[in-house]
N, C-alpha and C positions, 0 to 999 in steps of 0.2 A: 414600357413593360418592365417589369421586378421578378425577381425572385427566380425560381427557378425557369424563367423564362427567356431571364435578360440575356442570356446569351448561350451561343448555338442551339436554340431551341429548334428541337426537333431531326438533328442529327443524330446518327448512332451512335448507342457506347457499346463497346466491350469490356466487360469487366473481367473477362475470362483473362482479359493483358494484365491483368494484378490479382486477379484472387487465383487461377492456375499454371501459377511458378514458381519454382525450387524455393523461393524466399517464404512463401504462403506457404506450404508445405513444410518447412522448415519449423516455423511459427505453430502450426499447428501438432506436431510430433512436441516439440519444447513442451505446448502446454499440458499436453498427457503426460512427460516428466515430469512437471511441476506439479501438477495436481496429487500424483504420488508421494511427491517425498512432504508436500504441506500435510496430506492427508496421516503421512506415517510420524512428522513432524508434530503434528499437532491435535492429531487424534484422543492418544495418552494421557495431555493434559486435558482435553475437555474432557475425558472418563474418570480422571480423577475428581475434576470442579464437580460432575454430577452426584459422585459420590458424596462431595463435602458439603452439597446441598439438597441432600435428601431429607431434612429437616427447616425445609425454607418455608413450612409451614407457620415453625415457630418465628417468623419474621418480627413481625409487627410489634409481641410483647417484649421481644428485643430490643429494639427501635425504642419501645415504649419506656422502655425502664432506664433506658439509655439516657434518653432524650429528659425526661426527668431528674438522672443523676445533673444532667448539666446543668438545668433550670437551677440546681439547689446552689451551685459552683458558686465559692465566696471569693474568687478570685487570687485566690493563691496558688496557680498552677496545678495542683495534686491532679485534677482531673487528667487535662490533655497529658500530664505524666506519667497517668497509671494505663493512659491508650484505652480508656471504657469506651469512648466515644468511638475511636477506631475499631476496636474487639465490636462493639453492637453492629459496625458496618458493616462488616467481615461480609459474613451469609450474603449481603447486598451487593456487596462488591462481586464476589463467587457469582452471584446468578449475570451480573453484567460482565464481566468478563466471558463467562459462559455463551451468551447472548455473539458476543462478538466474536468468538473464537466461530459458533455455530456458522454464523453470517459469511465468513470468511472461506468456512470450507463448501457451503453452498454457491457462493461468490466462482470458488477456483472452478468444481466443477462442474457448474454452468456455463460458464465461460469457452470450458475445454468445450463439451458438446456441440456449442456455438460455433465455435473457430472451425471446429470438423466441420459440421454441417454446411457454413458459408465455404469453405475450401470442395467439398464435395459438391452440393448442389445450388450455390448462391445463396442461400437462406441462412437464417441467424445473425447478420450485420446489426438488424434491429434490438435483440437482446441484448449484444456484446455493446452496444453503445449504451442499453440502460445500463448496465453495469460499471460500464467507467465514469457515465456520472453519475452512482452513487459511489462511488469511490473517489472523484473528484470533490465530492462535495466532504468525505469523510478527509481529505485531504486538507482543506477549508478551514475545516473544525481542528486540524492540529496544528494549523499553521496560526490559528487563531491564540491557541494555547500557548504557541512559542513565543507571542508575542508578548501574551497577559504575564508567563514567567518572566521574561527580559525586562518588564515595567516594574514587578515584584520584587526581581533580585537587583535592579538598580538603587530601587527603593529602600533597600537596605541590606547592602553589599557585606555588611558585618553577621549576616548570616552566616556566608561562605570562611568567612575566617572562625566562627567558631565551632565548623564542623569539620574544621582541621583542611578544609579546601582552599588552597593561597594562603593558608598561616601565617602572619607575619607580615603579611604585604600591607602597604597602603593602599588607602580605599582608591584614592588613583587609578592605581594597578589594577586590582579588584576591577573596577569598574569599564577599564578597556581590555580587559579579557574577556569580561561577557561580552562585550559588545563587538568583539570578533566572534565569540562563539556562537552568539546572537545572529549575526550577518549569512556566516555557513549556514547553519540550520535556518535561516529565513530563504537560503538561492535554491537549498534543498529542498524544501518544503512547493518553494513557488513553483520548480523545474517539473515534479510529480504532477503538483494539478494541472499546468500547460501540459502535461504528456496523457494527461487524461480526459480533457478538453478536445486534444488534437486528436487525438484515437474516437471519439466519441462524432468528431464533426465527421474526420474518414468513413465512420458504419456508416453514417447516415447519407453520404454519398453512395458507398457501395451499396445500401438497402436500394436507394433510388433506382439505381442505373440496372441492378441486378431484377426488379419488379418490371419494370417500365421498359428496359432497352432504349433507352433516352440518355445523353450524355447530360450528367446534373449542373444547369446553367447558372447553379447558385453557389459552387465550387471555388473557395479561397484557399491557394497554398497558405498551408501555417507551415510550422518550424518542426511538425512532428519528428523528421528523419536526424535534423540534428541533434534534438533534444534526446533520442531515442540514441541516437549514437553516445550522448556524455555520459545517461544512465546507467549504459550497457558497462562504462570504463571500475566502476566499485566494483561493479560483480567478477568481471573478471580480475582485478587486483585480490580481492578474496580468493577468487579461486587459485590463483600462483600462490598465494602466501600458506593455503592450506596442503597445497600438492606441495610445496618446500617445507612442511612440519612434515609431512606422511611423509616422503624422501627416504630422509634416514631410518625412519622407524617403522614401516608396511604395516608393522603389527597392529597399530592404532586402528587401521580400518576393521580388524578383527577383534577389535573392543566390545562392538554392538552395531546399531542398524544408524547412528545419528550422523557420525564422520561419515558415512557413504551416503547418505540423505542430505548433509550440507554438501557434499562434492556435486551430486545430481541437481539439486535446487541450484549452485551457482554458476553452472555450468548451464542449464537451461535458461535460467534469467538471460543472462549474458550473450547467449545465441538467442534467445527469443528479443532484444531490442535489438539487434542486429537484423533478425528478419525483418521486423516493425519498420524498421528504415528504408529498408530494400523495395518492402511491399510500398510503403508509400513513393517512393519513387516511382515506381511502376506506375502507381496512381497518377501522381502530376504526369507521366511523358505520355498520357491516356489521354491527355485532355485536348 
């Protein structure tokens, strides 16, 4: 027998021994944090993008005119110099950033609902795993990007020196800098989709066991609790490094609404992979 059968089939689960405990709970209030300060965070600009594309009508004869000036390009630089090709983007770009800013604030508070919902009444595991992976897979696609940049900028390291970045240096140099700066942002990039992979396998346990009353026989420890643990370690160094700017100066937080939005958002990140840890623990000693 396979699959969610291979083992303990037919014994009971409790899911209530991880989804109602201080840690669940926990995880849950964070994301109603978070959902507020992304929502106050990044509301603004997407009011502004709307704004700057209330004429994405005239899209196309943009493109259009664009895309022609380049056709005629004799290859003397002037074009990608004078940015036409960029400027025609613009509108393009605006409605795609748009697009993903939108995405993102539906993402947070779906999410939030979810996590309520499975903490209250066992339901929502199944949403909160679609949405990690598509976040998993959006994770993918920049890890994809880091890599196509690091092949890019090896390929001609004399970029960075003429944009005043390592000035001076041999390409050498040049060359084993990106390839540290490369490395970080590739353990970065991996550690995210593993953290979203492994949250996505846990719904689909808890949707099981939370349906069915069946312990899920198909159940592999992954690494989520540690992984969830090293994520948690930036947010919190952000947040001491922000509380030691405000310190001496209180006043900054009476600037506007953004220093008390980044203190909320790093402060909720940072206890929200901490519950993430906690909760998964619960999960394996369930089993």
């Amino acid at each position: 027998m396979s699959g969610r059968m291979s083992r303990r089939y037919g014994s009971a689960a409790y899911p209530e021994t991880y989804l109602n405990r201080i840690s669940a709970t926990l995880a849950a209030l964070t994301m109603v944090l978070e959902s507020v300060a992304v929502f106050i965070a990044l509301f603004p600009v997407f009011r502004d993008l709307v704004m700057k594309v209330t004429s994405v009508s005239q899209l196309p004869a943009l493109l259009q005119s664009h895309l022609a000036a380049a056709a005629d390009w004799t290859g003397q630089g002037s074009f990608f110099a004078e940015n036409r090709f960029v400027e025609g983007l613009y509108p393009a770009l605006c409605v795609l950033i748009l697009l993903l800013l939108a995405a993102k604030l539906i993402l947070v508070w779906l999410e939030m609902g979810a996590v309520i919902g499975l903490c209250a009444s066992g339901r929502g595991a199944r949403l909160i795993r679609l949405i990690h992976l598509i976040r998993m897979s959006a994770a993918l696609v920049v890890t994809l990007v880091t890599v196509l940049w690091f092949v890019s900028a090896m390929m001609n390291p004399a970029a960075f020196q003429r944009s005043g970045l390592l000035k001076g240096q041999d390409e050498s140099v040049v060359r084993v800098a990106l390839a540290v700066v490369e490395i970080i942002l590739l353990l970065c990039c991996l550690l995210v989709v593993f953290y979203h992979k492994d949250v996505a396998e846990a719904m689909s346990t808890a949707a099981y066991e939370a349906e069915t009353g069946i312990i899920d026989g198909s159940f592999r420890k992954t690494h989520l609790s540690g992984i969830s643990f090293v994520l948690g370690i930036p947010w919190i160094a952000l947040l001491a490094a922000a509380v030691m700017v405000i310190i001496p100066d209180p006043r900054l937080l009476m600037q506007g609404p953004m220093a008390g939005t980044f203190l909320t958002l790093a402060a909720a990140r940072a206890i929200l992979h901490y519950a993430v840890s906690f909760c998964y623990r619960n999960m394996k000693r369930a089993r």
